[in-house]
C-alpha positions as CSV (number, residue, x, y, z in Angstrom):
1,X,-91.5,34.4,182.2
2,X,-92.8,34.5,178.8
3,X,-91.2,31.4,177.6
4,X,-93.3,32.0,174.2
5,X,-95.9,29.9,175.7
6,X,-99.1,30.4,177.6
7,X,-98.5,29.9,181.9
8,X,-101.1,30.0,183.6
9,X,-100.8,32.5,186.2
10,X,-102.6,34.0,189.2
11,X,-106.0,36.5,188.7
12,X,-105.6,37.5,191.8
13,X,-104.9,41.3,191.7
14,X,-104.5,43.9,194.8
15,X,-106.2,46.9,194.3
16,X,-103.5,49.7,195.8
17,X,-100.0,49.8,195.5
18,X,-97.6,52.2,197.5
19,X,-94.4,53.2,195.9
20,X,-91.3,52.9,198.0
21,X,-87.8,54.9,197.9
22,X,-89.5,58.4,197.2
23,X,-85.7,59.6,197.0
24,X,-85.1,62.7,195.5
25,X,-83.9,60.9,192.7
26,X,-87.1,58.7,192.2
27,X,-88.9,62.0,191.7
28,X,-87.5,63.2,189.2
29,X,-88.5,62.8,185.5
30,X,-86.3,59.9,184.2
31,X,-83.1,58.0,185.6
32,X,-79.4,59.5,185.1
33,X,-78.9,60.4,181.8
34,X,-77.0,58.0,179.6
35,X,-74.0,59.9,179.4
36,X,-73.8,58.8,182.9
37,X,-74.3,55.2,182.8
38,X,-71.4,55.4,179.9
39,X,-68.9,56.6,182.7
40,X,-69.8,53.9,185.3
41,X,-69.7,51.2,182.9
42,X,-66.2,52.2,182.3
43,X,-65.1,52.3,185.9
44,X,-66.0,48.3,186.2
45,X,-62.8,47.6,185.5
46,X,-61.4,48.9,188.5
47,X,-62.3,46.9,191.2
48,X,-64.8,47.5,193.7
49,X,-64.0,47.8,196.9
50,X,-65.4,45.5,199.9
51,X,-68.6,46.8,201.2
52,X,-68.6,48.1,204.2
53,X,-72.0,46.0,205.3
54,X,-73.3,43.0,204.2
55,X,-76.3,41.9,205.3
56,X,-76.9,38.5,206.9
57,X,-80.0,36.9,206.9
58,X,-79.2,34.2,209.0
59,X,-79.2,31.3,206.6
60,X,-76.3,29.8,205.3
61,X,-75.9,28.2,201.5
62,X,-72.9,27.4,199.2
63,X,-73.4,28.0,195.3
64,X,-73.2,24.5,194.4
65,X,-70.7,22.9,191.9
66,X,-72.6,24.0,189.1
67,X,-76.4,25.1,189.6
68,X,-78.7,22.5,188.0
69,X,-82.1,23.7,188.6
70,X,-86.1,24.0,188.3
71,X,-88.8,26.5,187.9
72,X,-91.3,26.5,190.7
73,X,-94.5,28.8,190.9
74,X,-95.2,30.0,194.2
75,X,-98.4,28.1,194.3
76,X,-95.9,24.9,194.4
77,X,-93.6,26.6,196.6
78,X,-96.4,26.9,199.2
79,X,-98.0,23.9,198.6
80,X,-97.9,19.6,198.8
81,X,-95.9,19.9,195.2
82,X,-93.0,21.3,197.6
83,X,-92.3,18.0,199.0
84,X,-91.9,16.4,195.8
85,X,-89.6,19.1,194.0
86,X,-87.6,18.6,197.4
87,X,-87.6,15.0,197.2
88,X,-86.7,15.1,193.5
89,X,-83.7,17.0,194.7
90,X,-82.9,14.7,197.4
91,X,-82.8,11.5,194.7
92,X,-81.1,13.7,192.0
93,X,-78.4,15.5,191.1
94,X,-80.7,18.8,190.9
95,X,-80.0,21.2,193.5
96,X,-81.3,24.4,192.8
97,X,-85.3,26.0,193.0
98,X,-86.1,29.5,191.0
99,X,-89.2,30.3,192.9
100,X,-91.3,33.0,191.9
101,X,-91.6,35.8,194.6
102,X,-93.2,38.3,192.3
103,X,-94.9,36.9,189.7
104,X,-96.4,37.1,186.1
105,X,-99.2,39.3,187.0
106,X,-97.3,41.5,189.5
107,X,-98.3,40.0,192.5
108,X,-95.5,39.2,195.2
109,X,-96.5,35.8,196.3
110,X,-96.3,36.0,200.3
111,X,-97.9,38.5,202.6
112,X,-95.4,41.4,203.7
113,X,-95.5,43.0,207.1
114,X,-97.4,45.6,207.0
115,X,-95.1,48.0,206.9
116,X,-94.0,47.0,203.9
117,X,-94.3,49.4,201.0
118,X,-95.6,46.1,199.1
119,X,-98.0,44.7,202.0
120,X,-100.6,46.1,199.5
121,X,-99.7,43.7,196.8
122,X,-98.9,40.1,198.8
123,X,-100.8,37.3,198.1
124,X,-100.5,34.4,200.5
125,X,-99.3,32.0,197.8
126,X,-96.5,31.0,199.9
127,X,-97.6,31.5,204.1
128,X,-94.1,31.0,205.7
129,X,-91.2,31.7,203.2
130,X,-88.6,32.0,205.5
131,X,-89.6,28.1,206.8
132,X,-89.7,27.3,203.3
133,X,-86.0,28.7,202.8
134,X,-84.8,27.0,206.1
135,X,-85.7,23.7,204.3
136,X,-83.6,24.7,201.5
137,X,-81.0,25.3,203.6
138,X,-81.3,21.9,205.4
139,X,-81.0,20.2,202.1
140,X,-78.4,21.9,200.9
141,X,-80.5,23.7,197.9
142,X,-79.6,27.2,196.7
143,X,-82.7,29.4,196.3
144,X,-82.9,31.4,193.1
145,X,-85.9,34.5,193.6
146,X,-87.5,35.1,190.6
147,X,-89.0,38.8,190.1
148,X,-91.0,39.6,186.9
149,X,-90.2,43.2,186.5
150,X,-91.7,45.2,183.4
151,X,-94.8,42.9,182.9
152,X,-96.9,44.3,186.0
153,X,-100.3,44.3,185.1
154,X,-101.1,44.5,188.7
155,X,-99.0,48.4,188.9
156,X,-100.0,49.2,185.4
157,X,-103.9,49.4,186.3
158,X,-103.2,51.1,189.5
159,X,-100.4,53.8,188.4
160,X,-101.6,54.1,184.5
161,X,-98.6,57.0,184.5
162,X,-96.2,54.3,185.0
163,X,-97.3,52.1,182.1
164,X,-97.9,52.7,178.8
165,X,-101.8,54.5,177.4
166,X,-104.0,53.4,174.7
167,X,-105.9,56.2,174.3
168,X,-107.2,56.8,177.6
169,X,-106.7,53.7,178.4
170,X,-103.7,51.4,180.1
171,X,-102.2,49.4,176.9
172,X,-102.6,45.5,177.4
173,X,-101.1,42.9,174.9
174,X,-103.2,40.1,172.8
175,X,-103.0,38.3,176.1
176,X,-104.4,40.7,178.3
177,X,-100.8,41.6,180.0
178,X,-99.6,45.3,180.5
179,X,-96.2,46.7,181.0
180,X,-94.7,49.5,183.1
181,X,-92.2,51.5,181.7
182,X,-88.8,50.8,181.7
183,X,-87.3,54.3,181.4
184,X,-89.0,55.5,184.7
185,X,-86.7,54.8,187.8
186,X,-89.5,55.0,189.8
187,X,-90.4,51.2,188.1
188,X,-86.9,50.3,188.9
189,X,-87.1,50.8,192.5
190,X,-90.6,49.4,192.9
191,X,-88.8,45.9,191.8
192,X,-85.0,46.6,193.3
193,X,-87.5,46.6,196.5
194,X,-88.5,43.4,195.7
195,X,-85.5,42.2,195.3
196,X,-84.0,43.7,198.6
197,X,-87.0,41.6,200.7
198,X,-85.8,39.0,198.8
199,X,-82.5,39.1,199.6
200,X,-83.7,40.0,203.4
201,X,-85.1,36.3,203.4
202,X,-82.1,34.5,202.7
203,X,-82.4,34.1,199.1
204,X,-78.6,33.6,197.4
205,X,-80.1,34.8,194.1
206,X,-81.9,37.1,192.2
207,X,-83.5,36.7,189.0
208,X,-84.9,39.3,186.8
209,X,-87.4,38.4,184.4
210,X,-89.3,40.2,181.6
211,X,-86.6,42.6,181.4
212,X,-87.4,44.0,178.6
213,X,-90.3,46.7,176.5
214,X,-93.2,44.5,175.2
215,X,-92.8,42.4,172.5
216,X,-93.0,44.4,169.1
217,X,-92.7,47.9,171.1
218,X,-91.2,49.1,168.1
219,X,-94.4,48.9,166.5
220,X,-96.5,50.8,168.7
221,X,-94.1,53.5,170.0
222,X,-95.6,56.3,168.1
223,X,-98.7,55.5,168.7
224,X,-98.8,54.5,172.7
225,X,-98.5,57.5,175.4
226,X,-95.8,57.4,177.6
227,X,-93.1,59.2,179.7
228,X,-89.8,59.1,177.7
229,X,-88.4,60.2,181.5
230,X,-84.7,61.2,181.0
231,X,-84.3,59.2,178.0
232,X,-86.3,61.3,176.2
233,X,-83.6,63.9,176.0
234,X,-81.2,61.7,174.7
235,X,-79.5,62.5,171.2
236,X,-80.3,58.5,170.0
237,X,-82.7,56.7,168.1
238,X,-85.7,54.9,169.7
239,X,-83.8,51.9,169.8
240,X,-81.2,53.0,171.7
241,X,-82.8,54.8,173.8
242,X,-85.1,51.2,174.7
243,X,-81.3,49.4,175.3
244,X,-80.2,52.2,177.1
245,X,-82.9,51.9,179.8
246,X,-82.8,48.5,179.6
247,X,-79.5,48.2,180.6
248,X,-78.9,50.7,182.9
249,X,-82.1,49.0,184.6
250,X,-79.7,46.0,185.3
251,X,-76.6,47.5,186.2
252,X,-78.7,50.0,188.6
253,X,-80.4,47.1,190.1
254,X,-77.1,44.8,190.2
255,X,-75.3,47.7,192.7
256,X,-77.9,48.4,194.5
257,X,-77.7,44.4,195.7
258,X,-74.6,44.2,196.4
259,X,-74.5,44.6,200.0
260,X,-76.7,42.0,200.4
261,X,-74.7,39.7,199.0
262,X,-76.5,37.7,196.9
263,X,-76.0,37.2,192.9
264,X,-78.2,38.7,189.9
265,X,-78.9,36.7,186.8
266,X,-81.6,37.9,184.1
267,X,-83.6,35.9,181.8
268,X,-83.3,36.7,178.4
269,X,-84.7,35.8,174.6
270,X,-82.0,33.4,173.3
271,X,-82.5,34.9,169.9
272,X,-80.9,38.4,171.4
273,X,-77.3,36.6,171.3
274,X,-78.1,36.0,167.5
275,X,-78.8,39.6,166.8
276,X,-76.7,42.9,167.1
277,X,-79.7,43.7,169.8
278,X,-83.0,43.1,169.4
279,X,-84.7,46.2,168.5
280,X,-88.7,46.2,169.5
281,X,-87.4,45.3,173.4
282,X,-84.5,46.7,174.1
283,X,-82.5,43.7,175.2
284,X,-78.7,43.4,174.1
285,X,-77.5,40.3,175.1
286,X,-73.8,41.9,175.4
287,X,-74.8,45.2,177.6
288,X,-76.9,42.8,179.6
289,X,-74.6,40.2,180.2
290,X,-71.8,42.6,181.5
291,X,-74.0,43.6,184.0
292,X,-74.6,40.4,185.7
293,X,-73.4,37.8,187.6
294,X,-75.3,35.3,185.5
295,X,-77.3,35.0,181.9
296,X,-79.6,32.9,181.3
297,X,-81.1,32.5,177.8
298,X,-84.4,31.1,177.3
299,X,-83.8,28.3,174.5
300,X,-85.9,26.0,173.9
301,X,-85.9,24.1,170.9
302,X,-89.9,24.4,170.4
303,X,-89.7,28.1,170.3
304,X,-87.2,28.5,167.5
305,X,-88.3,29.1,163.7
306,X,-86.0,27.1,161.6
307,X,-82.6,28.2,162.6
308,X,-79.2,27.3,162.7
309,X,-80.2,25.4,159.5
310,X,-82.5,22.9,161.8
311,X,-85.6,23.0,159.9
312,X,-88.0,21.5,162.6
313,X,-86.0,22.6,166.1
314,X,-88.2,20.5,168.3
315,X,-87.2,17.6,166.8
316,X,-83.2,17.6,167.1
317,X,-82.9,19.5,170.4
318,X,-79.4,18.2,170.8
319,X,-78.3,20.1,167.7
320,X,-80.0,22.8,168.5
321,X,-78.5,23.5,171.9
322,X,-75.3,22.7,170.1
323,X,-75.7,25.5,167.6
324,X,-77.0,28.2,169.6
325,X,-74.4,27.6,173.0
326,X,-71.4,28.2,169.5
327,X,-72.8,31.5,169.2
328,X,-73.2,32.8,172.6
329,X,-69.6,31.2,173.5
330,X,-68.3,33.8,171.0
331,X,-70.6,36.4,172.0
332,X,-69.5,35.9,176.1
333,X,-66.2,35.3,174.7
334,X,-65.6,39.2,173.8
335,X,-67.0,40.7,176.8
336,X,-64.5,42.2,179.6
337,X,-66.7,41.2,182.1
338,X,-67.9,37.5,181.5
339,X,-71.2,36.0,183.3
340,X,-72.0,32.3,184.3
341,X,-74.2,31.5,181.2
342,X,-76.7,29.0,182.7
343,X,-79.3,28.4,180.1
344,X,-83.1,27.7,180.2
345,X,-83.9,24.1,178.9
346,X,-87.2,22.5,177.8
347,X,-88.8,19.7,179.8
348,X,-92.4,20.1,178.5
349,X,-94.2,19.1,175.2
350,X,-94.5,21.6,172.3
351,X,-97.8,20.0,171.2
352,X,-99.1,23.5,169.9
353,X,-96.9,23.0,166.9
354,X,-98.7,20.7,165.6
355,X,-98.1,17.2,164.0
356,X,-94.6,16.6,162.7
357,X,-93.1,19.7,164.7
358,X,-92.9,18.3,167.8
359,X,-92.4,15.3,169.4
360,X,-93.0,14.4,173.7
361,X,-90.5,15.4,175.8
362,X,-89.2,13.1,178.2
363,X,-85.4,11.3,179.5
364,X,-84.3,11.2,176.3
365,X,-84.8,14.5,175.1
366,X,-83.7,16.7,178.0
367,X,-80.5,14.9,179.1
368,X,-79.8,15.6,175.0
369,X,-80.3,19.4,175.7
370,X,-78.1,19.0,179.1
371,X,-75.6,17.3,177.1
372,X,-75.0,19.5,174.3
373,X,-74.4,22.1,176.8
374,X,-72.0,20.0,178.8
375,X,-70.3,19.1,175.2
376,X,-69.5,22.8,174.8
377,X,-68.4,23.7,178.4
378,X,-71.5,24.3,179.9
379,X,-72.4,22.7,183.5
380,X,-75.3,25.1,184.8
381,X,-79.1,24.9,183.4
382,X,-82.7,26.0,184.7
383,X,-85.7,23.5,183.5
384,X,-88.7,25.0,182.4
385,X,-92.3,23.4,183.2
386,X,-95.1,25.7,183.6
387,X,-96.4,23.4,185.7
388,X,-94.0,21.7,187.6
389,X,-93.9,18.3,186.4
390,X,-90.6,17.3,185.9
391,X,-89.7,13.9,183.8
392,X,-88.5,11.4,186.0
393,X,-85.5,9.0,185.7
394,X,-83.3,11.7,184.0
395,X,-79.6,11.6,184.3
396,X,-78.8,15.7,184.9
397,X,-75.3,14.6,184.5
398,X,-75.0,12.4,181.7
């Protein structure tokens, strides 16, 4: 997750990479056409009948009475850190984990089977998930997957026609991260795959981040070589043709889930629910939301320029919270099909802004973010530390 700050992630990179679901489909130069998507959007409103199958992976959880969570790299899933994220779950009123199965860099952080179309890419950050979801289960907390989906530096060096070319060259950011392309639907069922294993595992959840073009796309478009795939035909702008794939990505994804029964949530930039959409990424907070069964917006006060009329954001994180939940309230508010909105919330110094932008987060300052959501309705949150250090003695509940 970008989180507008630097995580540290993994270096560790595979070196070959097969491609599930070789579907007809899949081969073909783009996903459906957008004219497409339009007609199934429009059919949500009738309601879907019971699949047939559900798959059941032998585990048992219940979505808790609101999900008040934590971010947890895979290196803590598999490691001593586990015992103490569980333990501050046991003494808390926290009961939820977002644990990254494929991370930043593109890795998916256990070892597959080897007959897994992704055995090629597992790292052995966490040896035994399926123990480590039993001990969820035996304390009763509810296992969120995470899956980084269009940052893949990892698939970007190896399939360079599923990314996005510099020259001859695969296209990296200012911090060495590349992208694979959001309009191919070969991308999207590299990552539904994922997410299926996922789901295999027991996970109740899962959570789709970096779903979105790079940051400042809109910039670079002309000048970057890539396969436009069946968006290219489209009679639309570049813009819409970036929130077109975008959101189709997550409605495609979403039904192809569904009969394994698990929820789909998708991180997002909070500033896309201030904004008709955001135009360089493709992300509209609206189309996006529709599509899932949860939305969580990345807020934290440090990464806000002065909005709302809060010149230093860091430094009032109550009001902040305040003023950005009043906007997405109304945006949610208008949509036929409404998601849980379960917000990302800061629990990590901003020092990087230098003095008299920030101040240290501890107690104090994230039960004010947790409050200003519960003041305008909001129960559910996701706490963000890169590395896993949570503030102690906080009252999730106050």
């Amino acid at each position: 997750m970008l989180k507008w700050s630097k995580v540290a992630t993994s270096l560790c990179v595979a070196t070959m990479c097969v491609l599930p679901f070789q579907s007809a489909s899949a081969a073909e130069d783009g996903p459906v056409k957008h004219e497409k998507r339009t007609f199934a959007m429009s059919k949500k409103e009738i309601t879907s009948p019971v699949p047939r199958f559900v798959y059941d992976s032998g585990l048992s959880f219940e979505y808790p009475d609101a999900v008040r969570g934590v971010y947890v790299t895979a290196h803590s899933a598999g490691g001593a850190r586990f015992d103490t994220l569980t333990k501050l779950m046991d003494t808390t009123d926290l009961n939820a984990m977002v644990i990254d199965i494929k991370d930043d860099v593109g890795n998916v952080t256990y070892e597959p089977e080897e007959s897994s179309p992704y055995a090629k890419v597992g790292q052995p950050y966490i040896k035994d998930p399926k123990a480590m979801l039993k001990t969820l289960e035996e304390k009763k907390i509810y296992p969120i997957a995470r899956i980084v989906v269009f940052k893949d530096t990892v698939l970007a060096n190896q399939r360079p026609d599923l990314s996005f070319k510099d020259g001859d060259k695969v296209w990296s950011n200012g911090g060495g991260d590349s992208f694979v392309n959001p309009f191919l639907k070969e991308v999207w069922d590299y990552n539904v795959g994922i997410a299926i294993e996922a789901a295999k595992m027991g996970f109740q959840e899962i959570q789709f981040d970096y779903v979105r073009f790079p940051e400042g796309f809109e910039k670079r478009d002309d000048e970057l070589i890539y396969n436009g795939g069946g968006y290219a035909k489209e009679d639309s702008d570049n813009v819409q043709k970036r929130v077109h794939a975008v959101t189709d990505f997550v409605e495609y994804a979403h039904k192809k889930l569904e009969p394994y029964g698990v929820k789909v949530s998708v991180d997002i930039f909070g500033y896309t629910a201030t904004l008709p959409e955001a135009p360089g990424i493709g992300q509209n907070f609206s189309k996006i939301s529709e599509n899932v069964d949860v939305i969580s917006s990345m807020i934290y006060p440090s990464h806000w320029t002065p909005y709302f009329g809060i010149a230093k954001p860091d430094l009032q994180p109550y009001e902040l919270v305040t003023e950005y939940t009043k906007v997405e309230k109304a945006k949610i508010a208008k949509l036929k099909n409404k998601p849980v909105s379960r917000p990302w919330l800061q629990d990590f110094t901003a020092s990087w802004l230098g003095s008299g932008n920030y101040k240290p987060y501890g107690k104090a300052e994230v039960e004010a973010q947790i409050k200003a959501l519960n003041d305008q309705g909001i129960n559910e949150f996701l706490l963000w530390d890169a590395g896993n250090s949570y503030t102690e003695g906080v009252d999730y509940t106050p």
